[in-house]
Backbone as ProteinMPNN parsed JSONL, in Angstrom:
{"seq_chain_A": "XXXXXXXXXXXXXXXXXXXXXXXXXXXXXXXXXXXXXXXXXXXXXXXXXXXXXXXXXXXXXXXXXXXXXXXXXXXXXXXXXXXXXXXXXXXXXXXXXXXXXXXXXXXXXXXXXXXXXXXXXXXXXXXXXXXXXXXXXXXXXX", "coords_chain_A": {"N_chain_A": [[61.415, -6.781, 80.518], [59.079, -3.834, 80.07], [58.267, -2.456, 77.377], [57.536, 1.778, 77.136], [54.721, 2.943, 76.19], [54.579, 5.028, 73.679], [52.93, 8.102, 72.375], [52.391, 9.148, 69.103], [53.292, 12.273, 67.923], [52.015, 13.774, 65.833], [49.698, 15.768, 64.01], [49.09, 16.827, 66.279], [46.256, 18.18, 68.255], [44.845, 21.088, 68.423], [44.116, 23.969, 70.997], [40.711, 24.118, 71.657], [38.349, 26.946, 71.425], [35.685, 27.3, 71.677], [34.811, 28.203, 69.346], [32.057, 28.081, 67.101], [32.593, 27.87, 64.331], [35.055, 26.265, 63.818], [34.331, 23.984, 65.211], [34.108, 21.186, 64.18], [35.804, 20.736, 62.638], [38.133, 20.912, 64.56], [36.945, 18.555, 66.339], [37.063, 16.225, 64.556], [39.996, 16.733, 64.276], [40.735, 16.173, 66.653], [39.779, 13.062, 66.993], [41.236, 11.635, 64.972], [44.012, 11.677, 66.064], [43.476, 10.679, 68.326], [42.853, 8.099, 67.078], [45.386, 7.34, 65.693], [46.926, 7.076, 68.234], [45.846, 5.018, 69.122], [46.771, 2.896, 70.945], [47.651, 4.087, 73.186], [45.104, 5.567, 74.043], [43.031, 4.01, 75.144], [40.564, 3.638, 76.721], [37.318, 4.863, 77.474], [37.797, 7.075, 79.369], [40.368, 8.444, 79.317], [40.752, 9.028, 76.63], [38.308, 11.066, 76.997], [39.25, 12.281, 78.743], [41.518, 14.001, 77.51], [40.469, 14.861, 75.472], [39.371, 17.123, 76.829], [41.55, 18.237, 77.786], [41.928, 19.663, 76.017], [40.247, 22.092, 75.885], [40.651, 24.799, 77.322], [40.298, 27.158, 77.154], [38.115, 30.463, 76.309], [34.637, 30.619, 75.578], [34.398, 27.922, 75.941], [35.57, 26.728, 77.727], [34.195, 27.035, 80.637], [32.417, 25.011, 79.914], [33.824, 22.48, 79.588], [34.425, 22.075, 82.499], [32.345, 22.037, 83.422], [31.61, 19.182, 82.715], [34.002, 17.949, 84.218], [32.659, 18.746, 86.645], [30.968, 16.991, 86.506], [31.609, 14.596, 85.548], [33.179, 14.06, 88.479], [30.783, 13.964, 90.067], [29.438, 11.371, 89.499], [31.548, 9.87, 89.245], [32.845, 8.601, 87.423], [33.925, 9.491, 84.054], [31.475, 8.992, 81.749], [30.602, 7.232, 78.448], [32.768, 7.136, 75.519], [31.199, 7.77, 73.498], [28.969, 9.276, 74.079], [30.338, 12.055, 75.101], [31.219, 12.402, 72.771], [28.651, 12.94, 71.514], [27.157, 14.925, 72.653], [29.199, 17.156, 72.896], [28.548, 17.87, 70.131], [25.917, 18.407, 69.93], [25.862, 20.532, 71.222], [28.278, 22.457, 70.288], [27.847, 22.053, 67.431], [26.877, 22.762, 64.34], [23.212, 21.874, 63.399], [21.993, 21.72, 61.39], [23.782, 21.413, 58.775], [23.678, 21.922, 56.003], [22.133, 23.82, 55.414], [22.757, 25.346, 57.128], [25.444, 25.94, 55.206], [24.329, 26.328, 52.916], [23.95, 29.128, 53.944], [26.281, 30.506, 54.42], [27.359, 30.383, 51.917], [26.023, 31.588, 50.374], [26.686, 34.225, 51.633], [29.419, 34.721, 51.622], [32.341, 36.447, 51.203], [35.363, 36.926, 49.257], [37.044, 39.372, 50.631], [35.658, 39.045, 52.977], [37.419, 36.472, 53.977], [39.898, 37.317, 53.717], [42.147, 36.403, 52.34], [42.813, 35.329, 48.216], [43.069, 32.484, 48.603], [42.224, 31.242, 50.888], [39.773, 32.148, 50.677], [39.029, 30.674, 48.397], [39.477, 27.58, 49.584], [37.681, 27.775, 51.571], [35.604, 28.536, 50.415], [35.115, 25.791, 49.108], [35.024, 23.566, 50.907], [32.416, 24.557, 52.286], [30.907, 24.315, 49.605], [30.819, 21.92, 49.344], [29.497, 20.99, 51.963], [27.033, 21.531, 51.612], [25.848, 20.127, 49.612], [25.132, 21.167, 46.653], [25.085, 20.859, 43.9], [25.04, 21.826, 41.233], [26.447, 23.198, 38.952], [25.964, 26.185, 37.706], [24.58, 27.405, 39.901], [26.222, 27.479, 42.262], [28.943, 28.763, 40.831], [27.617, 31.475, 40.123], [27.59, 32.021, 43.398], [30.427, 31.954, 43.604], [30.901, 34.679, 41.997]], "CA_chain_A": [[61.299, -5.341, 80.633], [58.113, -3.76, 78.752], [58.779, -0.927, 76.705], [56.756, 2.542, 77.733], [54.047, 3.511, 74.76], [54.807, 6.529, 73.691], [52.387, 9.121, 71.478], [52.704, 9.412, 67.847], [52.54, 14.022, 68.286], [51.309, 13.816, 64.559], [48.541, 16.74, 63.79], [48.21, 17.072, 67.75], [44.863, 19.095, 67.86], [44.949, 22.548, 68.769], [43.195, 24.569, 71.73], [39.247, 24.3, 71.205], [38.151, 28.142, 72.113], [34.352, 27.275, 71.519], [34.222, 28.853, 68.257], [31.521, 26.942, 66.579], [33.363, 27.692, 63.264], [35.907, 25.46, 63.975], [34.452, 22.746, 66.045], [33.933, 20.16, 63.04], [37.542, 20.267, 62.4], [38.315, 20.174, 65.937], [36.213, 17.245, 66.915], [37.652, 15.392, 63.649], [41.082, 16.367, 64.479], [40.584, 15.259, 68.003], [39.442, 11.552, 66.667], [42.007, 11.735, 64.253], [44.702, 11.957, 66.817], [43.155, 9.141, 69.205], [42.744, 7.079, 66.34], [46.908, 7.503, 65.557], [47.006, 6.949, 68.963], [44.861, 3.572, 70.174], [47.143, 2.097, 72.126], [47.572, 4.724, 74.648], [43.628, 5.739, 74.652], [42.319, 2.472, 74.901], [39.407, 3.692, 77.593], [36.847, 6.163, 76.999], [37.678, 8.574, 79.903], [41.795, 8.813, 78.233], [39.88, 9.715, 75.255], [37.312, 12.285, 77.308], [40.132, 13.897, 79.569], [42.687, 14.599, 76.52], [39.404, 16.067, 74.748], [38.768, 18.356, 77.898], [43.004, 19.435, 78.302], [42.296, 20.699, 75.01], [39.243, 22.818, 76.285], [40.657, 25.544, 78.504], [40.046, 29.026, 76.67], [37.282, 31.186, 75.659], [33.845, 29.589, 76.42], [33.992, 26.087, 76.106], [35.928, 25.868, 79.773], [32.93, 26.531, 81.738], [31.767, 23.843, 79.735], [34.402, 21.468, 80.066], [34.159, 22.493, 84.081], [30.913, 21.176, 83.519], [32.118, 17.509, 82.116], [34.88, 17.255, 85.409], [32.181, 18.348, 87.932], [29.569, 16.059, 86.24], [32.321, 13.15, 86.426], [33.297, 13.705, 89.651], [30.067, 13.371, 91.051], [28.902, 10.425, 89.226], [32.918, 8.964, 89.389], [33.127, 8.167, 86.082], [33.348, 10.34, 82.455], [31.223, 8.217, 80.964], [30.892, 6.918, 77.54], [33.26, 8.07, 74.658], [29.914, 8.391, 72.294], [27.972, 9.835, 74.886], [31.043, 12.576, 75.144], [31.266, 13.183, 71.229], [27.211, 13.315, 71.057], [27.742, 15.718, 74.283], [30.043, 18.067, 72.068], [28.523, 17.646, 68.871], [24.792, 19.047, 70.444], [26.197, 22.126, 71.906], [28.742, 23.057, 69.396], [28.43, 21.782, 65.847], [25.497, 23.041, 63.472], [22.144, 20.339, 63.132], [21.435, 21.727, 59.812], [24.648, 21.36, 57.989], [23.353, 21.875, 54.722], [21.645, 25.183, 55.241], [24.339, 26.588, 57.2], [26.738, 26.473, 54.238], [24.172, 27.785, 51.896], [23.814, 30.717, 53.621], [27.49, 31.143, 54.502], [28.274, 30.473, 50.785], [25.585, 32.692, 49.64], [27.277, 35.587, 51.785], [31.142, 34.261, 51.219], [33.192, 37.654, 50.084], [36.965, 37.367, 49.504], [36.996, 40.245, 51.415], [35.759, 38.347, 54.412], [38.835, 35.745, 54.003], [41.477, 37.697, 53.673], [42.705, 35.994, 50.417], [41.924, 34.459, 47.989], [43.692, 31.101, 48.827], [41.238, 31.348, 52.297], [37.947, 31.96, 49.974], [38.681, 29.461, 47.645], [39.346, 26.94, 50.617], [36.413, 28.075, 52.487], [34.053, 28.111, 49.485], [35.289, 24.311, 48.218], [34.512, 23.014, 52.182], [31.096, 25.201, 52.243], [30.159, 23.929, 48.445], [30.677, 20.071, 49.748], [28.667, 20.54, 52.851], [25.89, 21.988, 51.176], [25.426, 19.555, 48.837], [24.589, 21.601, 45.676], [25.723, 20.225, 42.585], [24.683, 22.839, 40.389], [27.414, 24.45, 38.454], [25.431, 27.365, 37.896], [24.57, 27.943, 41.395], [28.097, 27.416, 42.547], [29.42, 29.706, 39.749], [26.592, 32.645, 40.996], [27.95, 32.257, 44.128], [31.42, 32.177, 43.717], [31.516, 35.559, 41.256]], "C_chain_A": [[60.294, -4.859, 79.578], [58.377, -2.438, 78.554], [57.771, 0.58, 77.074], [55.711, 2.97, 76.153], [53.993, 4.776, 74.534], [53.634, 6.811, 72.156], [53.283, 9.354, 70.135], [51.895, 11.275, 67.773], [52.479, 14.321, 66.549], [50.134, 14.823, 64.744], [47.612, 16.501, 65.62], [47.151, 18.243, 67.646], [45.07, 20.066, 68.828], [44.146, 22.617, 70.179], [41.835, 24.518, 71.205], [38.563, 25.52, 71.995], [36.193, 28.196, 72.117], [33.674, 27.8, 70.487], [33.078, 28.006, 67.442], [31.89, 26.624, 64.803], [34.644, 26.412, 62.848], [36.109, 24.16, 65.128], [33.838, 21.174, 65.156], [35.74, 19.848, 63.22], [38.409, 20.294, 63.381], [38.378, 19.146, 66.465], [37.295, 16.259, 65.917], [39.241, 14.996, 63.849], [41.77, 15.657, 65.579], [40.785, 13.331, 67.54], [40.536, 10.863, 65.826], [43.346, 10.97, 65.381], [44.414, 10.729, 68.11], [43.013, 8.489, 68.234], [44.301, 6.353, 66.023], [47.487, 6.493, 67.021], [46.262, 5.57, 69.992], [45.426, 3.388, 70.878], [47.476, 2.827, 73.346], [46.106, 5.459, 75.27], [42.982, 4.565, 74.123], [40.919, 2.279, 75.527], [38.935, 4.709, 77.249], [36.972, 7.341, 78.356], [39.59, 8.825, 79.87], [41.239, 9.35, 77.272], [39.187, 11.341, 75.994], [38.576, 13.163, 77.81], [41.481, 14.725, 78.394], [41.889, 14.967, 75.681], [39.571, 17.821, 75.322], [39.966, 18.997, 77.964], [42.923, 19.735, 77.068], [41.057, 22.159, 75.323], [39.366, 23.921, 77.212], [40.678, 27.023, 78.039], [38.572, 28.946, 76.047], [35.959, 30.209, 76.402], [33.477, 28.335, 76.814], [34.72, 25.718, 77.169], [35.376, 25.823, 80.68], [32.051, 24.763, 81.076], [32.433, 22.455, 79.718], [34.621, 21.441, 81.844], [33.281, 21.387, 84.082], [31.104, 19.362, 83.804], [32.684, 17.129, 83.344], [34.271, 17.314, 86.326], [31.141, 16.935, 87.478], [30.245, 14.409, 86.633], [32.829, 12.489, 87.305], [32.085, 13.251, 90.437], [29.502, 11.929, 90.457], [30.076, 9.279, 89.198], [32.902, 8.449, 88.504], [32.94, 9.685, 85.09], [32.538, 9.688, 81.699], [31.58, 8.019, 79.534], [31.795, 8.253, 76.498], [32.409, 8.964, 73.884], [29.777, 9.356, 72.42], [28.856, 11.645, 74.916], [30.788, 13.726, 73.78], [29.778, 13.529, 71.038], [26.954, 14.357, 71.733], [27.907, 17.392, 73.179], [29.15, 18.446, 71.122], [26.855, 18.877, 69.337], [25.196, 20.091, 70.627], [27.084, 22.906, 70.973], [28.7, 23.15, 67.56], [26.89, 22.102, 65.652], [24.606, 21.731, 63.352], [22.084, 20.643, 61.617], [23.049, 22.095, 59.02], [24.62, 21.865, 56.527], [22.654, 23.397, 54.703], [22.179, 26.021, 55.808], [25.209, 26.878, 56.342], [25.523, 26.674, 53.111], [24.051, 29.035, 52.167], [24.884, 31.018, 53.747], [27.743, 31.247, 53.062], [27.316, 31.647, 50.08], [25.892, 34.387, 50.2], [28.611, 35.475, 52.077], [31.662, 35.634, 50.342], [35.131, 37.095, 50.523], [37.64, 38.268, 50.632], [37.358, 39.89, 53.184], [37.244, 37.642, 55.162], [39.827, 36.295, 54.275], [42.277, 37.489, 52.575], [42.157, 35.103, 49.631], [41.938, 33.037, 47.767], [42.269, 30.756, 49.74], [39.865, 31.098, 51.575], [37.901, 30.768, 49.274], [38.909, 27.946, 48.586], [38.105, 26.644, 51.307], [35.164, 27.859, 51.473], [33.843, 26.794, 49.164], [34.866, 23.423, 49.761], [32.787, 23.583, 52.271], [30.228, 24.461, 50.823], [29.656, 21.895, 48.577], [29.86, 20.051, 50.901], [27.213, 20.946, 52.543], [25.698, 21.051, 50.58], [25.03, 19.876, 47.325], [25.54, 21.304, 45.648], [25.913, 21.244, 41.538], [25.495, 23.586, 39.904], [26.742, 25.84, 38.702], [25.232, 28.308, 38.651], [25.844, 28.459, 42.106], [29.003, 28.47, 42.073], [28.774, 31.198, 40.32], [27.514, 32.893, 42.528], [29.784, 32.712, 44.5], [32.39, 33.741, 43.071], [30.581, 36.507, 42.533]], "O_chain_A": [[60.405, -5.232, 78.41], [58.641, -1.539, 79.353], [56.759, 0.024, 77.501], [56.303, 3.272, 75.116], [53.348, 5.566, 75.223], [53.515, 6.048, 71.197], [54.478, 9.645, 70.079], [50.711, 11.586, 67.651], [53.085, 15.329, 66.187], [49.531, 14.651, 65.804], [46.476, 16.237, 66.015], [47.361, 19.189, 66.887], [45.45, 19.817, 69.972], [43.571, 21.608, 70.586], [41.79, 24.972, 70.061], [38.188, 25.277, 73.143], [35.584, 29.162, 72.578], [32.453, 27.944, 70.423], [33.579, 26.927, 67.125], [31.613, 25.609, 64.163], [34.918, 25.9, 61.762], [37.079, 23.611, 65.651], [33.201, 20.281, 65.714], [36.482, 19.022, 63.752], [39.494, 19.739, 63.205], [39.37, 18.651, 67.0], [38.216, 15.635, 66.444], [39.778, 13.893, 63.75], [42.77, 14.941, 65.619], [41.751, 12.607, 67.782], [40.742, 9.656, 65.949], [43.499, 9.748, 65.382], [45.309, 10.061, 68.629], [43.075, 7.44, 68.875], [44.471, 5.135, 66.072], [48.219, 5.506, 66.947], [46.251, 5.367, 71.206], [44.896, 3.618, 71.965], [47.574, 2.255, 74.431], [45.914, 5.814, 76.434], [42.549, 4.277, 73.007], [40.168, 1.343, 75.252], [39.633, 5.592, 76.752], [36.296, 8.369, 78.324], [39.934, 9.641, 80.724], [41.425, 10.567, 77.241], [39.505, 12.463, 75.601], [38.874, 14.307, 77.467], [42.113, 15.764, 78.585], [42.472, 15.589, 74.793], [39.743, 18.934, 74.825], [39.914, 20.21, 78.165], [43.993, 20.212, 76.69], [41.321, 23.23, 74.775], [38.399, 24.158, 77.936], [41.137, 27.923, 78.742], [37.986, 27.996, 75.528], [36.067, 29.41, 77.332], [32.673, 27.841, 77.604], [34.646, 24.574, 77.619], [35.578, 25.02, 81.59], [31.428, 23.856, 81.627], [31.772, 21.421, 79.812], [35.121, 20.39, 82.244], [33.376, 20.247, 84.538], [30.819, 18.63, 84.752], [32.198, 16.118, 83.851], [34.54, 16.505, 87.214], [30.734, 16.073, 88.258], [29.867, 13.512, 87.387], [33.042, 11.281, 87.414], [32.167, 12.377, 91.3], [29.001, 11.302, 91.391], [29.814, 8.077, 89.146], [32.972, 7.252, 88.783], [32.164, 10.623, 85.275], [32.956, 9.787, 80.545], [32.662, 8.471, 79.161], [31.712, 9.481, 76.52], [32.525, 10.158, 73.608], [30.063, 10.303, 71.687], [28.057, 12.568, 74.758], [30.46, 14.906, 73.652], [29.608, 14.516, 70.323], [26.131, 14.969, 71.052], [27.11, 18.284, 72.886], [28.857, 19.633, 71.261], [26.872, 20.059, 68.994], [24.64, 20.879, 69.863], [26.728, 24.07, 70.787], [29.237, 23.912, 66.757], [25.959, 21.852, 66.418], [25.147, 20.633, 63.223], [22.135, 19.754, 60.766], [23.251, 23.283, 58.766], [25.677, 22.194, 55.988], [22.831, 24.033, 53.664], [22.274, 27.195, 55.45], [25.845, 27.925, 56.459], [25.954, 27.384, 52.202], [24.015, 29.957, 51.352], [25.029, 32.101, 53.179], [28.399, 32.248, 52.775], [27.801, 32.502, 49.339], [25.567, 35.422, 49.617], [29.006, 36.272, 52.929], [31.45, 35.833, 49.146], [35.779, 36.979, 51.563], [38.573, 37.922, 51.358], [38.231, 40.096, 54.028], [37.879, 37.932, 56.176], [40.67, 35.839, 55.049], [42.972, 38.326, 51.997], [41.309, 34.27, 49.953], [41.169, 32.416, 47.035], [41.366, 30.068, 49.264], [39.073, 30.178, 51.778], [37.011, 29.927, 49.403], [38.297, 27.036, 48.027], [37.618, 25.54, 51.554], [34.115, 27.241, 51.654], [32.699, 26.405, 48.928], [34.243, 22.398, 49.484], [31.962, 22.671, 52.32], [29.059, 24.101, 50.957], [28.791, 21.115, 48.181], [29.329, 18.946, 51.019], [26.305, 20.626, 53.309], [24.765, 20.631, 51.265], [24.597, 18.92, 46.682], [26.511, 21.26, 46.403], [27.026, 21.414, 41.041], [25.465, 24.756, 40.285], [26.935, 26.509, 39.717], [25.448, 29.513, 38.515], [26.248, 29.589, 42.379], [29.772, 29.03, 42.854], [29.517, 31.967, 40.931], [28.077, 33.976, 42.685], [30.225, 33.495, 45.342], [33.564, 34.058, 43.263], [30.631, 37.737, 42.549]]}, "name": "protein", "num_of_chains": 1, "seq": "XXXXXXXXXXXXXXXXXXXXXXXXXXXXXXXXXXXXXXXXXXXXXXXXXXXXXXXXXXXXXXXXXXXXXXXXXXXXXXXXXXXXXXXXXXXXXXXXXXXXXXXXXXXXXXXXXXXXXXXXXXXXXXXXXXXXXXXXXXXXXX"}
């Protein structure tokens, strides 16, 4: 008798609404979550279609539309990569590094809401930028 593999529902990943704010830590938590998970996504279109049932609000469901007509007509989802490189083009910033200097150079508390949120948001923004620079850092953060 073989046992059924059941899901480890550990940091199951949220709805993806197409915000591009939150499609880094999306994608990650996605991979995250199939990674927990190998033995029940062992193929890359288990992997693509439990991407896409997270994809059904705001605009990224015409674009997962897109993905189920594209794999119906070709009868496959193809590759996992091809999927995440897919995603990654359309939603996630190319210039990483100059998107969070300008977010950090116009970062108000204000914005956040608190200042748990700013100091969160500034310490993720100060690491993707890459500046080192106390000084800078300091400027920006007063």
């Amino acid at each position: 008798m073989s046992k059924k593999a059941t899901e480890i529902k550990v940091g199951t990943p949220t709805n993806f609404d197409g915000n591009l704010n939150d499609a880094s830590q999306w994608l990650y938590s996605l991979i995250t979550y199939i990674s927990l998970n190998d033995w029940i996504y062992t193929m890359p279109e288990k992997k693509i279609i439990l991407a896409l049932s997270f994809m059904n609000k705001g605009s990224v469901a015409t674009w997962a539309e897109a993905a189920y007509e594209k794999a119906a007509d070709n009868e496959n989802f193809g590759t996992w990569e091809q999927f995440q490189l897919n995603f990654k083009r359309t939603f996630m910033t190319k210039n990483v590094k100059a998107a969070s200097i300008a977010k950090l150079s116009s970062l108000t508390q204000k914005d956040c809401g608190s200042l748990k949120k700013f100091n969160t948001e500034f310490q993720l923004l100060a690491h993707r930028s890459g500046i080192s620079s106390e000084g800078a850092l300091i400027e920006w953060y007063l």
